[in-house]
C-alpha positions as CSV (number, residue, x, y, z in Angstrom):
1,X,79.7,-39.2,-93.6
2,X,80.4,-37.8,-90.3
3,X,81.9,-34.4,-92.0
4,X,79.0,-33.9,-94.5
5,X,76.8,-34.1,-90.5
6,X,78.5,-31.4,-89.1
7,X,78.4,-29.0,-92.0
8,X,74.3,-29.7,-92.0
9,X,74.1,-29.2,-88.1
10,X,76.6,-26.3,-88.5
11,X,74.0,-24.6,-91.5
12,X,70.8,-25.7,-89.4
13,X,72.2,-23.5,-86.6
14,X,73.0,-20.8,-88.6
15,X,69.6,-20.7,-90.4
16,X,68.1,-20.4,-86.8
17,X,70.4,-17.3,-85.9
18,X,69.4,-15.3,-88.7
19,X,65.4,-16.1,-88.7
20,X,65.6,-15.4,-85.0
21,X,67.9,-12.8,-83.6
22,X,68.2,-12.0,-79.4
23,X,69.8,-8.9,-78.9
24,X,70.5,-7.5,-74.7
25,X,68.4,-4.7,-75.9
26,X,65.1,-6.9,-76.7
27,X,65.3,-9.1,-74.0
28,X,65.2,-6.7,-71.6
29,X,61.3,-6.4,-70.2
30,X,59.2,-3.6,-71.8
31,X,59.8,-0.1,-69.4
32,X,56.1,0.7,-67.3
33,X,55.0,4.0,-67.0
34,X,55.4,5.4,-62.9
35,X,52.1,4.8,-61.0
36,X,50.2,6.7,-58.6
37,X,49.3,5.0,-55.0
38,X,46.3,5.6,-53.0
39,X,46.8,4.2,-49.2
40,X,44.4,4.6,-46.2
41,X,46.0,6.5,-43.2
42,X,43.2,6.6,-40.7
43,X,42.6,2.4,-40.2
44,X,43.4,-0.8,-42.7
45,X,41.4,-0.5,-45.8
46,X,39.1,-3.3,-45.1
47,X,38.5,-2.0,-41.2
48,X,37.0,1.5,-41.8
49,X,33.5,2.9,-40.1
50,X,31.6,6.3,-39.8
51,X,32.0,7.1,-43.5
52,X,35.2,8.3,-44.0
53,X,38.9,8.1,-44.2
54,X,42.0,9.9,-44.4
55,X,43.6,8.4,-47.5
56,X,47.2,9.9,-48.9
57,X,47.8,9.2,-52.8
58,X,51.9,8.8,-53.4
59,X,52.5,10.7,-56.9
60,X,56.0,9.5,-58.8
61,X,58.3,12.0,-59.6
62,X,57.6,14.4,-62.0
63,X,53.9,14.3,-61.5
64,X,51.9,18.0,-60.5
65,X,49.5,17.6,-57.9
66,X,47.0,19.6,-59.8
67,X,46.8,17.1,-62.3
68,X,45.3,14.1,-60.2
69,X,41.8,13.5,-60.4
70,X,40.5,11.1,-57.1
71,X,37.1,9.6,-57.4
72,X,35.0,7.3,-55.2
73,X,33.1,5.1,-57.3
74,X,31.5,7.6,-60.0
75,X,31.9,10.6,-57.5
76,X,34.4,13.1,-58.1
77,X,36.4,14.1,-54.3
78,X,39.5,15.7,-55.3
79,X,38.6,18.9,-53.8
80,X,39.3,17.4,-50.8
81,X,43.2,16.7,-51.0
82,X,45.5,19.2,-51.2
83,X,49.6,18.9,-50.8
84,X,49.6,19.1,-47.0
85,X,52.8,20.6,-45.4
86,X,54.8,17.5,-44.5
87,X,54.8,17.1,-48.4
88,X,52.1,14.5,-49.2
89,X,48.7,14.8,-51.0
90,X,46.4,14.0,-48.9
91,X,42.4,14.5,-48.2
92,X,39.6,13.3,-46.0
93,X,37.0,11.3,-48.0
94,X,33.8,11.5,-46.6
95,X,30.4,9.7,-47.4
96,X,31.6,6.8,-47.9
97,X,28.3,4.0,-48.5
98,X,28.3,0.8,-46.2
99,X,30.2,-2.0,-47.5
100,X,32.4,-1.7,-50.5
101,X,33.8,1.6,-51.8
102,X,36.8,2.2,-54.6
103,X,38.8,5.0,-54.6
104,X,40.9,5.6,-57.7
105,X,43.5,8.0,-58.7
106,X,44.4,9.0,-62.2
107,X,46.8,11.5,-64.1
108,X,47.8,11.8,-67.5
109,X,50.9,9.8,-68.4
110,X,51.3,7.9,-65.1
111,X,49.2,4.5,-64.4
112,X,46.7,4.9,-62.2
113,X,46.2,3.5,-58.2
114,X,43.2,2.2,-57.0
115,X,42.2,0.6,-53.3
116,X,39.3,-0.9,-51.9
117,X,37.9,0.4,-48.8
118,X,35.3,-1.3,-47.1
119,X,33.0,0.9,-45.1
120,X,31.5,0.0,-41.6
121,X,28.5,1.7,-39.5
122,X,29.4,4.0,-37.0
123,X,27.5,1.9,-34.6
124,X,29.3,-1.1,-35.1
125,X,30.0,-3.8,-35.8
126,X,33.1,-4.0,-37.6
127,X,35.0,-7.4,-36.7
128,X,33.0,-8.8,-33.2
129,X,30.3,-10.2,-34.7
130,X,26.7,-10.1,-34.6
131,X,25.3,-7.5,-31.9
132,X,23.1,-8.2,-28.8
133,X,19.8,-7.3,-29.4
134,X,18.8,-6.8,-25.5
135,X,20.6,-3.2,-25.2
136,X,19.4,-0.1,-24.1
137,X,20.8,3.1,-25.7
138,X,21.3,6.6,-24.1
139,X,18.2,9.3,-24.1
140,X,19.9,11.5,-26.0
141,X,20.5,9.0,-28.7
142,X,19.5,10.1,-32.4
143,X,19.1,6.1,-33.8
144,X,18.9,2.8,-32.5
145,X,22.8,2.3,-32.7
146,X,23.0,5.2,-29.8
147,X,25.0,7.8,-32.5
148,X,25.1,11.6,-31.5
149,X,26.9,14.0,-31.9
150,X,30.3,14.5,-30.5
151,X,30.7,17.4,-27.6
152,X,33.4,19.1,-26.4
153,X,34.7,20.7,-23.5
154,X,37.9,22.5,-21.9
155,X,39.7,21.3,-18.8
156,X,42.7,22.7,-17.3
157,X,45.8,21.7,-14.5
158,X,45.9,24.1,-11.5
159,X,49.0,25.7,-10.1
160,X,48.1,24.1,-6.9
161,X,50.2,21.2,-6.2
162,X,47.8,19.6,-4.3
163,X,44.6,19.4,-7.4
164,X,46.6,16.7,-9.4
165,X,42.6,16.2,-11.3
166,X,42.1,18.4,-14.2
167,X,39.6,21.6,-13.3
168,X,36.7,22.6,-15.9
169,X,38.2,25.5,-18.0
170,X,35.6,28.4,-19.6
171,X,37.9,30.0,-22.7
172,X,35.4,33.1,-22.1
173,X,36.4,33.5,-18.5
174,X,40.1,31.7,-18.3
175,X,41.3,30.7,-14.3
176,X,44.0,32.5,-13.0
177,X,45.9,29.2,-11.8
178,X,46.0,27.6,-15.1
179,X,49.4,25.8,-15.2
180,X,52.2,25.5,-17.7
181,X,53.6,22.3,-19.1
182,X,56.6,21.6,-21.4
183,X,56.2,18.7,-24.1
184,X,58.4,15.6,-24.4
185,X,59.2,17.8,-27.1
186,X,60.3,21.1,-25.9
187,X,57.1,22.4,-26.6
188,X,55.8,24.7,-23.7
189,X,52.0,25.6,-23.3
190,X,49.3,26.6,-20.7
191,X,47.8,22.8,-19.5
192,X,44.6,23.3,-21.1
193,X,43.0,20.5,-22.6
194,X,40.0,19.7,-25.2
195,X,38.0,16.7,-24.2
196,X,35.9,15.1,-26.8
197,X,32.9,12.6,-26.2
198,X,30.8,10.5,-28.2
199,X,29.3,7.6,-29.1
200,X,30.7,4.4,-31.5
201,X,30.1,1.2,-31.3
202,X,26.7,1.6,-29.1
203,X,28.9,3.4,-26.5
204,X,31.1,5.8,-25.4
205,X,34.0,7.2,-25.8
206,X,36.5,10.0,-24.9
207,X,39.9,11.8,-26.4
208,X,41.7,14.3,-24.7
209,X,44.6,16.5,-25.8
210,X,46.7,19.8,-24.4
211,X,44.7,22.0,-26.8
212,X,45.0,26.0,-27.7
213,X,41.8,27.7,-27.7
214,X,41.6,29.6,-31.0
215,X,43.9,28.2,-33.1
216,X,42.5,25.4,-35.2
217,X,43.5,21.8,-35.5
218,X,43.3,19.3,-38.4
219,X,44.6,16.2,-39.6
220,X,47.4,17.3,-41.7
221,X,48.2,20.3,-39.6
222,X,47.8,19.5,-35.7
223,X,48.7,22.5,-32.7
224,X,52.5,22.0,-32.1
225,X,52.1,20.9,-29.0
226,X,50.7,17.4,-29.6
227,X,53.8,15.0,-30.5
228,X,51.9,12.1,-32.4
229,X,51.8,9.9,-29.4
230,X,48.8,7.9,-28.2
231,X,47.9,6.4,-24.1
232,X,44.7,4.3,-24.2
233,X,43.7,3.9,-20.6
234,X,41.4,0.3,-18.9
235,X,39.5,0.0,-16.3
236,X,39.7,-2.8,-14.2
237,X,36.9,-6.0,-13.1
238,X,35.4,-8.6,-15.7
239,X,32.0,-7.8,-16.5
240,X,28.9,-7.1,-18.7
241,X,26.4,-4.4,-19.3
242,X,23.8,-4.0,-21.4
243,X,23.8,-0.1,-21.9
244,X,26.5,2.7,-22.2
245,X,28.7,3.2,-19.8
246,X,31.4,5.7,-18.8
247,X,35.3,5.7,-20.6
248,X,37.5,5.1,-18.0
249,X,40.6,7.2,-17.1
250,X,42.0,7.5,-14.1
251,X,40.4,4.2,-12.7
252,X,42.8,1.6,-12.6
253,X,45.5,3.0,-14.0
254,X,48.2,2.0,-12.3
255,X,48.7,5.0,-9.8
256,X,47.7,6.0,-7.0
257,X,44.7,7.7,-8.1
258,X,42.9,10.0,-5.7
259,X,45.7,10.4,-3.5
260,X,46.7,13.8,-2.5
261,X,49.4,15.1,-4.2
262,X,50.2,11.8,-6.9
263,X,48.9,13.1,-10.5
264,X,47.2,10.7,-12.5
265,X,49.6,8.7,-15.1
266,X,46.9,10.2,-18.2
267,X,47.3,13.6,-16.7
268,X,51.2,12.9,-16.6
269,X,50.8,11.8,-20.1
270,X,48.7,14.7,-21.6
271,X,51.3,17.1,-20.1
272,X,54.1,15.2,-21.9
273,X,52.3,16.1,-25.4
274,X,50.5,12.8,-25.6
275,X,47.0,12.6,-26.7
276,X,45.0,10.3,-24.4
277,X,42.0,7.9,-25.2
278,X,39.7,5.7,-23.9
279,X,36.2,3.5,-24.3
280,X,33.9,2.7,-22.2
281,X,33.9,-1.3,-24.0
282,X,37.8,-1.4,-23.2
283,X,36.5,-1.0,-19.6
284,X,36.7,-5.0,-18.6
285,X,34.7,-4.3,-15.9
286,X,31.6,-3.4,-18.3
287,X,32.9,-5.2,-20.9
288,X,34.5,-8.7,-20.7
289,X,34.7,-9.3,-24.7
290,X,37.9,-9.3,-25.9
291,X,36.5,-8.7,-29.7
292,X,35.1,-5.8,-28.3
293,X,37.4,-4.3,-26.1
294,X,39.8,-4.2,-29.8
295,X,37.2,-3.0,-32.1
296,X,36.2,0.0,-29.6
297,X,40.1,0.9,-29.4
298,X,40.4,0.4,-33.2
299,X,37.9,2.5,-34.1
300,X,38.4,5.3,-31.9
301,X,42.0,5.2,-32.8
302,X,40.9,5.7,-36.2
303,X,38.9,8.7,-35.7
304,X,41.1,10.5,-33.4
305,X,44.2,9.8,-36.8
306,X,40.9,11.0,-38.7
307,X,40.2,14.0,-37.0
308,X,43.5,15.0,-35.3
309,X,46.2,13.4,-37.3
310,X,48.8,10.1,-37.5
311,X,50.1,8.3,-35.0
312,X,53.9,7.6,-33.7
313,X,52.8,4.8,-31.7
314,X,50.0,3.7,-29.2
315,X,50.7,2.7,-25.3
316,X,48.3,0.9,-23.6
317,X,48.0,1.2,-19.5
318,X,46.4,-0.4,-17.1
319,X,46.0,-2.3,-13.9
320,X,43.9,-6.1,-13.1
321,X,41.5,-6.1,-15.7
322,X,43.0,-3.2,-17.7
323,X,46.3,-5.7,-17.8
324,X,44.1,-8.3,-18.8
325,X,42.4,-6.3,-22.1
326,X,45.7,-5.4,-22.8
327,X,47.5,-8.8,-23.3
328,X,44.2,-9.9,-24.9
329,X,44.2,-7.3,-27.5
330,X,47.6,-7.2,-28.1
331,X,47.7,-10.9,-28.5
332,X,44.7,-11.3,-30.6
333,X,45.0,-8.4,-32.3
334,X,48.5,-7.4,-33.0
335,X,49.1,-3.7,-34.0
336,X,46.4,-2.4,-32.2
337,X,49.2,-1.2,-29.4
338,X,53.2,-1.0,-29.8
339,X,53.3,-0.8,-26.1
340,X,52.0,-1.8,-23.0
341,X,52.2,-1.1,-19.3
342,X,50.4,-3.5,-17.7
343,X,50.1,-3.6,-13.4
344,X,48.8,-4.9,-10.9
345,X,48.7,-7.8,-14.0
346,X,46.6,-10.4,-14.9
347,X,47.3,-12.7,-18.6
348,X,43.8,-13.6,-19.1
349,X,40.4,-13.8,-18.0
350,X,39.9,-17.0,-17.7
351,X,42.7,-18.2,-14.8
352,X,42.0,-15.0,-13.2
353,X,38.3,-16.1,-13.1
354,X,39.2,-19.8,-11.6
355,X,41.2,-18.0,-8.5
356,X,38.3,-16.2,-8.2
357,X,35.7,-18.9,-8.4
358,X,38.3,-20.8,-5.7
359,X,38.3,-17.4,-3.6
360,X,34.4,-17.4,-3.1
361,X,33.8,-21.0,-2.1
362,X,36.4,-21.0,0.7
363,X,34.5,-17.6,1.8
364,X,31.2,-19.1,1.9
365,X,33.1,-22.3,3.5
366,X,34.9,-20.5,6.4
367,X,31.5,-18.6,7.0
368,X,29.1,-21.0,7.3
369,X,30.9,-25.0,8.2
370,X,27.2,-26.2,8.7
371,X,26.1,-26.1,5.0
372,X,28.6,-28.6,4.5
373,X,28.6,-32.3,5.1
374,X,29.9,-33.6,8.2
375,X,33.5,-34.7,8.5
376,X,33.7,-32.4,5.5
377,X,34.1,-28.6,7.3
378,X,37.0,-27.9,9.1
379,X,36.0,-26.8,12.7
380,X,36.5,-23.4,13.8
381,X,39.4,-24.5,16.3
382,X,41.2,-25.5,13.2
383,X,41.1,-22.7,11.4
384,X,44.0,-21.0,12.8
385,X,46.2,-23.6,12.3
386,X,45.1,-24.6,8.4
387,X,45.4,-20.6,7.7
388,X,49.5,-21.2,8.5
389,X,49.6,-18.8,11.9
């Protein structure tokens, strides 16, 4: 009995072997075609504003350039991407509509790469939240979100040791004492420099960069002189205003600003090769909100990658309330900054306030004993002796 078992278990299994054979070959998962990859360079996908974006597609190997097609939505944009010269294909997208916009990248034989981008008004907001409606906007505004055009002007170092601010520079007429300046790397040029300022985010801002007058500058192909580095300068103060104010730069900074003879750390900064940057809402002293103070550095940062090309790494400096929107931002909003130098340094807002706060009531209680309750006020006989001298 248990013989005549085993021969049927034995013939069961076989009968199972040949219905279903497994080879190594057909286990193996089917092979996928290579795919193409759009990413955003400029800002994260979801985070972008003013209407466009410097987006790279990654093509697999094998696969021509000329035969991608990129489209946004049902509009065709591949005219704008070319094979830049660090290698990758890359274009500026502009016109992008408010909210949601796909971009999608296709070639024969290859599968193709898509990514969302979600589009954000120039004027803000793109993360802080509803906007105060009690605001006042500069004359020269075009709408009611204060947008106009960006200007720009020269400025340039002197050869006189003792003008450590940057001069106004006329390409048409050029100084005699315009100063050279060697790079951090190796690059030497005259210390001119091309401010920019505008308006985002209901306010201003400014970027500043050693700059060649002539010679032309894009994303993909920036002067040689700039070495992918970014310094966002604070201000200092905790405060709030209700209309543009001014982007601050030398304020605060952690020098000795205005001192004959001691250069500005920005100056120092832009005559290392760095590009500089600052907003008037990551001024603390006009603007206390941390949410704001991040969303005008992040989308400044973005237009400046937009406009003037990708960044190594951001540096943040600042002294009192610059410290303060520093640790903020950085701790709210990681990857805004890779660095900070913070002086003269405050964590927060808030315990900063409460000295503060302390600060004024013993001022108006050493001033004026009388408005207080009697056997309350110290009197003034005392004073020297509760003040530890």
């Amino acid at each position: 009995m248990r013989a005549r078992l085993m021969v049927f278990l034995l013939a069961l299994v076989a009968s199972l072997l040949v219905a279903s054979p497994v080879s190594a070959e057909s286990a193996k998962p089917p092979k996928k075609h290579p795919k193409l990859v759009v990413e955003v360079l400029s800002n994260r996908a979801d985070l972008i504003s003013g209407g466009d974006a410097l987006v790279a597609v990654r093509l697999p190997r094998g696969v021509q350039a000329r035969s991608v097609r990129v489209t946004v939505g049902k509009r065709v944009v591949t005219h704008r991407f070319a094979v830049r010269r660090d290698g990758r294909f890359v274009g500026l997208i502009r016109g992008l509509k408010p909210g949601r916009n796909v971009v999608r990248a296709t070639a024969a034989g290859v599968r193709p790469g898509r990514i969302r981008i979600v589009n954000h008004a120039e004027g803000g907001p793109v993360f802080s939240g509803p906007q105060t409606q009690h605001y006042r906007c500069q004359a020269t505004a075009r709408d009611a979100q204060c947008n106009e055009p960006a200007r720009y002007d020269f400025l340039y170092r002197s050869t006189d040791p003792t003008a450590t601010e940057l001069k106004p520079y006329d390409p048409a007429h050029p100084p005699t004492d315009v100063a050279t300046t060697t790079t951090d790397q190796g690059v030497k040029v005259p210390f001119v420099v091309r401010r920019e300022q505008g308006f985002q985010d209901r306010d201003r801002y400014t970027i500043l960069t050693l700059f060649r007058p002539g010679q032309g500058w894009k994303a993909w192909k920036p002067q040689q002189q700039w070495n992918h580095k970014l310094l966002v300068t604070h201000g200092g103060g905790c405060g709030a205003s209700y209309a543009p104010g001014e982007p601050p730069l030398s304020d605060y900074s952690g020098t000795f600003d205005g001192f004959p003879g001691i250069t500005p750390s920005y100056v120092t900064a832009l005559g290392s090769g760095f590009a500089v940057l600052s907003t008037a809402l990551d001024n603390t002293g006009h603007n206390c909100s941390v949410a704001l103070n991040a969303e005008s550095v992040l989308m400044a940062k973005e237009r400046l990658v937009e406009r003037y090309g990708t960044l190594r790494y951001t540096i943040g400096t600042g002294c009192s309330g610059g410290s303060i929107a520093q640790h903020t931002v950085a701790n709210a909003y990681p990857g805004i900054y890779q660095g900070l130098v913070t002086t003269c340094s405050y964590p927060d807002t808030f315990t900063a306030g409460a000295q503060f706060a302390d600060y004024h009531l013993l001022r108006l209680y050493f001033e004026d004993p009388s408005r207080w309750a009697p056997g309350v006020a110290w009197l003034p006989t005392r004073w020297r002796r509760s003040r530890g001298t």
